[in-house]
C-alpha positions as CSV (number, residue, x, y, z in Angstrom):
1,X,0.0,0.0,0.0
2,X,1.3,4.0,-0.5
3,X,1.9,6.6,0.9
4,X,-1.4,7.9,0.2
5,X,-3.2,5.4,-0.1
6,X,-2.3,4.7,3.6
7,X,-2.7,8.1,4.5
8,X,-6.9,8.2,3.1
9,X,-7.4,4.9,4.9
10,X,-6.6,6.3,8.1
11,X,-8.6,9.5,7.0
12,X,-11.5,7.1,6.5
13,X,-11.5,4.7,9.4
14,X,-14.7,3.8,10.8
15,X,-16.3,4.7,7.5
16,X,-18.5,1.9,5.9
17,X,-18.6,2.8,2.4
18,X,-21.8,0.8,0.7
19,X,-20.0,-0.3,-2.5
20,X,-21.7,-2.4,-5.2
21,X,-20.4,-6.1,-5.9
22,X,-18.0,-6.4,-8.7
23,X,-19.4,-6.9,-12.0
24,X,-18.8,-10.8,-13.4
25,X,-15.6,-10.7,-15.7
26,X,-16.8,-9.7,-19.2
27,X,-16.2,-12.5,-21.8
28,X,-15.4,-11.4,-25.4
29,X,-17.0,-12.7,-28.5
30,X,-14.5,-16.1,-29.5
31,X,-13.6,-14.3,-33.0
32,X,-12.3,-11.5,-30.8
33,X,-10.1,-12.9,-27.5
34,X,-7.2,-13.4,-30.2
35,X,-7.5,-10.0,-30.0
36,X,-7.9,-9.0,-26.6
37,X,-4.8,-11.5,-26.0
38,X,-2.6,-10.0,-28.1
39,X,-3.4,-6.2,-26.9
40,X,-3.4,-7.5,-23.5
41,X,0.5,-7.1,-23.0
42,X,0.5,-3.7,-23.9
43,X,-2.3,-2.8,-21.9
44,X,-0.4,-4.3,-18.8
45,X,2.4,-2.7,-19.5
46,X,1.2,0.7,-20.2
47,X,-1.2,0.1,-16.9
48,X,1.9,-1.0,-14.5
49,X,3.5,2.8,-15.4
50,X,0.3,4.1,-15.3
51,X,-0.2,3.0,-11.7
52,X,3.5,3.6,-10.6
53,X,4.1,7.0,-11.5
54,X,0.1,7.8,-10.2
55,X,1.0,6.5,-7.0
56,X,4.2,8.6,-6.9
57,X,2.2,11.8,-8.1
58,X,-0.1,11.6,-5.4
59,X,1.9,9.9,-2.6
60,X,4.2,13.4,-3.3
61,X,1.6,16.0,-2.6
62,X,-0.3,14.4,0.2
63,X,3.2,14.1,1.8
64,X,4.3,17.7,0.9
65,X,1.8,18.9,2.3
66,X,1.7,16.8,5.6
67,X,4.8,17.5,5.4
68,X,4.7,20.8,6.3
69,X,2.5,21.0,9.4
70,X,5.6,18.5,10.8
71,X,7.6,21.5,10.0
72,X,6.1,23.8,11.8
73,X,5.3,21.1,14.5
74,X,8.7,20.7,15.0
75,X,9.2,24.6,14.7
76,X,6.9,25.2,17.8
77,X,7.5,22.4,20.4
78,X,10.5,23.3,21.9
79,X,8.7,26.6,22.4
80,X,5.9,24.9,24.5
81,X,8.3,22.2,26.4
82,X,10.6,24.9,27.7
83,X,13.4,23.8,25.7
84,X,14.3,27.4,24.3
85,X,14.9,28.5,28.3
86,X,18.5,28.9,28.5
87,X,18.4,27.6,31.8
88,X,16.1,24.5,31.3
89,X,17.7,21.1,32.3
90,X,17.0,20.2,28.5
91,X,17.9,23.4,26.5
92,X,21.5,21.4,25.2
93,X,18.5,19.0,22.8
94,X,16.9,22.3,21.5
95,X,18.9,21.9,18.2
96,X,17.4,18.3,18.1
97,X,14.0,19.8,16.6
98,X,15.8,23.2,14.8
99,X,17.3,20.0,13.3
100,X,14.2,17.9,12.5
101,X,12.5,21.0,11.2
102,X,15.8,21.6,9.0
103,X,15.0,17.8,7.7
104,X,11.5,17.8,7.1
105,X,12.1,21.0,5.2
106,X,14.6,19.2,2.7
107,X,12.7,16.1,2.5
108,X,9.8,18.4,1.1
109,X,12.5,20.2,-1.2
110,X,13.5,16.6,-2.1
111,X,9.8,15.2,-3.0
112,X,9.1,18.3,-5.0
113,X,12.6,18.7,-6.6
114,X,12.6,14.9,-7.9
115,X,9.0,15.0,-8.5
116,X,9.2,17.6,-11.1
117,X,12.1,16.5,-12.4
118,X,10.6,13.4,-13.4
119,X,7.9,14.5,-14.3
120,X,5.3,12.1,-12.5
121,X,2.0,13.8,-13.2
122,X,2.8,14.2,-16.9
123,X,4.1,10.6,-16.9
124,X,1.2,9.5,-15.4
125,X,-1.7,11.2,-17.4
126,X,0.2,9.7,-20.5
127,X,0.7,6.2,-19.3
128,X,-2.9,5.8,-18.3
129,X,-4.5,7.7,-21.2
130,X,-2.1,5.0,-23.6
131,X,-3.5,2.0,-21.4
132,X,-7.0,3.0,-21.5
133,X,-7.4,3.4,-25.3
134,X,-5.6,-0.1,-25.8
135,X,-8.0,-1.4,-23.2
136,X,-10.8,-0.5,-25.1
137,X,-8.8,-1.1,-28.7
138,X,-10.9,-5.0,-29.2
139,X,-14.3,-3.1,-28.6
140,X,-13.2,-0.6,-31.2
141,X,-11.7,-3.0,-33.8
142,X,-15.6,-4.0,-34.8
143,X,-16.6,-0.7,-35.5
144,X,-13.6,0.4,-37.6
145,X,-13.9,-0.7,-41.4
146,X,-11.0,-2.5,-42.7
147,X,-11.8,-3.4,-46.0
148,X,-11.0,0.1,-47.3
149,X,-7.4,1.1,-46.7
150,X,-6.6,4.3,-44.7
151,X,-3.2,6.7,-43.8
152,X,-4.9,6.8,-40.1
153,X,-3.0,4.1,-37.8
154,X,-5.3,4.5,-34.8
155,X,-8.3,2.9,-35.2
156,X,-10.2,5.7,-32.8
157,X,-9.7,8.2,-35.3
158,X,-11.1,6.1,-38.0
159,X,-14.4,5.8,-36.2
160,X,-14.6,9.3,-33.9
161,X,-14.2,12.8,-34.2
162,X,-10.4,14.0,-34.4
163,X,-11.6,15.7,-30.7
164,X,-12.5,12.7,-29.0
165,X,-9.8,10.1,-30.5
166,X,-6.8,11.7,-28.6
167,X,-4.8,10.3,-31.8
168,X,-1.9,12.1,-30.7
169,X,-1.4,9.0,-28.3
170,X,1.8,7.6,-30.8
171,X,2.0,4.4,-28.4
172,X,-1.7,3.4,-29.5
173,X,-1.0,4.0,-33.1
174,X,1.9,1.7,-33.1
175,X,-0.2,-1.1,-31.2
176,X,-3.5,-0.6,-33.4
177,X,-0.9,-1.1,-36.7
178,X,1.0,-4.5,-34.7
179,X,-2.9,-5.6,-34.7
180,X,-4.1,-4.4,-38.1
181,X,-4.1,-7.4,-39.8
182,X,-5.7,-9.6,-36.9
183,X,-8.2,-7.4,-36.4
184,X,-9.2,-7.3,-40.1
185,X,-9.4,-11.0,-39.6
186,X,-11.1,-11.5,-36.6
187,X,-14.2,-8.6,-37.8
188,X,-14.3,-9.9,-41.1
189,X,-18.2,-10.1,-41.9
190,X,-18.4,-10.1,-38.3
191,X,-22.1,-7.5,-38.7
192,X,-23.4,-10.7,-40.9
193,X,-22.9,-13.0,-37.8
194,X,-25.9,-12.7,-35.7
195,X,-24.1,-14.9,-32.9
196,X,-21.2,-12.2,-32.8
197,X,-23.3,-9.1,-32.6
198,X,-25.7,-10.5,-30.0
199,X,-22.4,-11.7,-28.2
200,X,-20.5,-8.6,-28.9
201,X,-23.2,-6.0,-27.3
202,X,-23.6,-8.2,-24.0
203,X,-19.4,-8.0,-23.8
204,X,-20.0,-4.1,-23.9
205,X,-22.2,-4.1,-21.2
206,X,-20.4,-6.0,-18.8
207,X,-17.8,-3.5,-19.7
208,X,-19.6,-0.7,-19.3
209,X,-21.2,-2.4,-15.9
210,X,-17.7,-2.5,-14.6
211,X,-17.2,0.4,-15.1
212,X,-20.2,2.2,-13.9
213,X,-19.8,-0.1,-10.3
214,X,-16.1,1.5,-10.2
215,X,-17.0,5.2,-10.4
216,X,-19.7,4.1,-8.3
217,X,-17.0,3.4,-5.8
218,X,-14.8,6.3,-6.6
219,X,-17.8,9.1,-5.9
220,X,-18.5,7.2,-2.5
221,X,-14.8,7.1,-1.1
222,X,-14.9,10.9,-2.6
223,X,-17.9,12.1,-1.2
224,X,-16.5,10.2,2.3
225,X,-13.0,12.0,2.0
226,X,-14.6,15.2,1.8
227,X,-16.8,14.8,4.8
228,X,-14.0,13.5,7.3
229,X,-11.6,16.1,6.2
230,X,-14.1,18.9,6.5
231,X,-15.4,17.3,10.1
232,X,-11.6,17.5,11.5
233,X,-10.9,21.1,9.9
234,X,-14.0,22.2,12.2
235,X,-13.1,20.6,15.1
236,X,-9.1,21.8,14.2
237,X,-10.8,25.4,14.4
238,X,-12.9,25.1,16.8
239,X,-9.9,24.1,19.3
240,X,-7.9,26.9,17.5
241,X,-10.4,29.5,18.5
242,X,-11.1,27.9,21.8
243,X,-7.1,28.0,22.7
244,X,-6.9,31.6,21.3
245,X,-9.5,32.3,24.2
246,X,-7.9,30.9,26.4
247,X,-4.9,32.6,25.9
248,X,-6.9,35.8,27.5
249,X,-6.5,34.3,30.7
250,X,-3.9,31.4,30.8
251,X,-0.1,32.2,29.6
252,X,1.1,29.1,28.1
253,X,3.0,28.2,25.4
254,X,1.2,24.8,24.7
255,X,-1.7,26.9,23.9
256,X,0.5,28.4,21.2
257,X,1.3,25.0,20.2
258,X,-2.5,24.5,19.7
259,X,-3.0,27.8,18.0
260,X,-0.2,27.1,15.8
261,X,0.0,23.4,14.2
262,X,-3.7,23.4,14.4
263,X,-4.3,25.7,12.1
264,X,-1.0,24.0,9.7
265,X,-2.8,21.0,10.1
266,X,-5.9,22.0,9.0
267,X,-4.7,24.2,6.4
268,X,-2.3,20.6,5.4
269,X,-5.4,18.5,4.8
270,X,-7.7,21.3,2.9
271,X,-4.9,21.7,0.6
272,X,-4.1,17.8,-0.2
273,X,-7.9,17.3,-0.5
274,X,-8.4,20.7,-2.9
275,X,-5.1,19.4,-5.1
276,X,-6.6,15.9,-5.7
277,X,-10.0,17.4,-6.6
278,X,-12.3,14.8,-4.4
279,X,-15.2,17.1,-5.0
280,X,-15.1,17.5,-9.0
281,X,-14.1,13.5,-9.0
282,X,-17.3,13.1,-7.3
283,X,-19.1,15.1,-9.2
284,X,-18.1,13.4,-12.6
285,X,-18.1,9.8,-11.3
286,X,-21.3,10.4,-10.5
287,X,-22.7,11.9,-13.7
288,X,-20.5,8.8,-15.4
289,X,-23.1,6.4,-13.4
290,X,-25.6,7.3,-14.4
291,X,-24.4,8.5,-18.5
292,X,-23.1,4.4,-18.1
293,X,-26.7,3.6,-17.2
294,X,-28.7,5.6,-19.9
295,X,-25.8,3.9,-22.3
296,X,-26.5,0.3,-21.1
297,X,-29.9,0.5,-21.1
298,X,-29.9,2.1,-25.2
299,X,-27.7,-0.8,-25.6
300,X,-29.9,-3.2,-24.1
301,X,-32.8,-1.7,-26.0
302,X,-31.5,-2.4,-29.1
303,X,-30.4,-5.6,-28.7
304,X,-33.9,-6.9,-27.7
305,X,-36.1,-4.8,-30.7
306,X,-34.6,-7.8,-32.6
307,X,-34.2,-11.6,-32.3
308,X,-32.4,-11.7,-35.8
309,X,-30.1,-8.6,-35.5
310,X,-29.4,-7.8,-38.8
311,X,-29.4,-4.8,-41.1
312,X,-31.1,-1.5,-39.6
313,X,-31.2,-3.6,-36.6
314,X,-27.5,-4.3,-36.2
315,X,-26.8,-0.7,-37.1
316,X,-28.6,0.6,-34.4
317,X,-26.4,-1.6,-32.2
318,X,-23.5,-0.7,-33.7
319,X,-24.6,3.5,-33.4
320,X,-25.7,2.6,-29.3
321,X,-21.8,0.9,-29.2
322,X,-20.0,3.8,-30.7
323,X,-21.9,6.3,-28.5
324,X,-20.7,4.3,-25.1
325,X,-16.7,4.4,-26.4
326,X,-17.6,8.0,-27.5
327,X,-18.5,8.7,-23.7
328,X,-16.0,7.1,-22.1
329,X,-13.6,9.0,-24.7
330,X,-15.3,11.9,-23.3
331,X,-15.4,11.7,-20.1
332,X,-11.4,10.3,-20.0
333,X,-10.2,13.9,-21.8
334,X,-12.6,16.1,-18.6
335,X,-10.3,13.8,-16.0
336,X,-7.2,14.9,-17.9
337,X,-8.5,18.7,-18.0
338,X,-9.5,18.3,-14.1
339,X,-6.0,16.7,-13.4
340,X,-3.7,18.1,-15.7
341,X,-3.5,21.8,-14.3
342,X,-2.8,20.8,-10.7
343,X,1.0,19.8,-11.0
344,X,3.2,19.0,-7.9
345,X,4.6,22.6,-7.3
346,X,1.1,23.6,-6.4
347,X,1.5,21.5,-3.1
């Protein structure tokens, strides 16, 4: 487990997050899990980047920020123990925290610097963006026609909009042309075979009812995050003001302590939350519900009008198909518009 994955955990203990089952393992048509095998190599290796530099992205700003309430933590204590007295028993180990405060500060310099450097968040947003388009690259192949020869090596901007294909992604051009040929095989007359369409439109929907149960999950553990954070920055305040008060009347320096790393803390936690956007995450994970939903049930729809699907029929599966890719294609380039703009020198 991260750094911040370990950190939200902790944030979220004794929360009982109501998640839905997971969604049986979709099974592609048998003309297509060539396919899928072949793709699925690049996928995983495109996913494993994908996953490490995401975890180092957002294990570095949860613990820059952190981070920095230590600092001042470690700024303040020797304040509130005495330790600064030059007559205190203990005022030799005063240096101990200027020295922990000196550390903390260089660790943060260290996570930024490297972090930057390295570029994690691009890396990231460019690793998953390649491994979600060669997920989805078996449920395109059917809808891309190969009979007629084209310059266009990726296969989404054969069937989309240039603004929804992101066929910049070079990676995904180079894996749709290692796959050209098998795909032209393994969709040939493939809208003749009634078998293959029916089987074909329930794979989609298991895919798109994965899906749909995982940002299910993601607006729940968003909308939790949210709530614990902003229950301890009240109480965080609330004993801030309430040690300011008391400052009127008692002259201590651990109320300083309170009045000080409170506040940090608070502040800490607001900002980590604000950078990894919980509240626009839950906001589009739950619109994607329920866009998955509307989607599965058109597909659905058109899947029963026929028992033969064939002609107008079949086209009005493939059309409900192409608009579920089109949204998820959607919906991926509004998480790289959210993302993108927060980089790691925010924190």
């Amino acid at each position: 487990m991260t750094l911040h994955q370990t950190i939200q955990r902790i944030l979220l203990l004794g929360t009982r997050l109501e998640l839905l089952p997971p969604a049986p393992q979709p099974q592609p048509p048998p003309r297509l899990a060539p396919l899928v095998e072949s793709i699925a190599a690049d996928h995983r290796a495109c996913d494993a980047r994908a996953v490490h530099f995401g975890h180092r992205y957002r294990s570095g700003f949860w613990a820059i920020y952190l981070l920095s309430a230590i600092a001042v933590l470690c700024a303040i204590v020797p304040l509130a123990l005495g330790w600064d007295d030059h007559g205190h028993a203990l005022h030799p180990f005063a240096g101990v925290w200027a020295a922990a405060e000196v550390g903390v500060i260089a660790i943060v310099s260290a996570i930024y610097w490297i972090g930057d450097r390295r570029d994690w968040q691009g890396e990231w947003l460019k690793e998953r963006t390649t491994a979600e388009l060669a997920w989805y690259l078996p449920l395109v192949a059917p809808l891309v026609d190969f009979e007629h020869p084209s310059l266009q090596r990726n296969w989404y901007a054969r069937v989309f909009d240039p603004a929804q294909s992101l066929h910049t992604t070079d990676e995904v051009a180079a894996i749709c042309s290692r796959n050209e040929a098998l795909a032209r095989t393994s969709t040939a007359h493939a809208w003749q075979d009634p078998a293959f369409i029916a089987s074909y439109a329930h794979w989609t929907i298991d895919i798109l009812e994965a899906q749909r149960r995982y940002h299910h999950g993601v607006a729940l553990k968003q909308h939790a995050l949210q709530h614990r954070v902003h229950a301890m920055n009240t109480w965080l305040f609330a004993l801030t003001a309430l040690g300011a008060l008391l400052h009127l009347l008692l002259h201590t320096l651990w109320l300083t302590l309170v009045t000080t790393f409170f506040p940090a803390l608070g502040a800490s936690l607001h900002g980590a939350l604000a950078q990894s956007e919980a509240y626009r995450l839950a906001a589009s994970s739950e619109r994607l519900v329920r866009d998955l939903q509307t989607t599965i049930d058109r597909i659905r729809a058109a899947l029963e009008q026929s028992t033969v699907p064939a002609g107008s029929d079949a086209a009005a599966i493939k059309r409900s198909i192409e608009d579920a890719i089109a949204l998820i294609l959607e919906e991926h380039q509004d998480w790289q518009m959210l993302v993108r703009p927060h980089h790691l020198p925010l924190a």
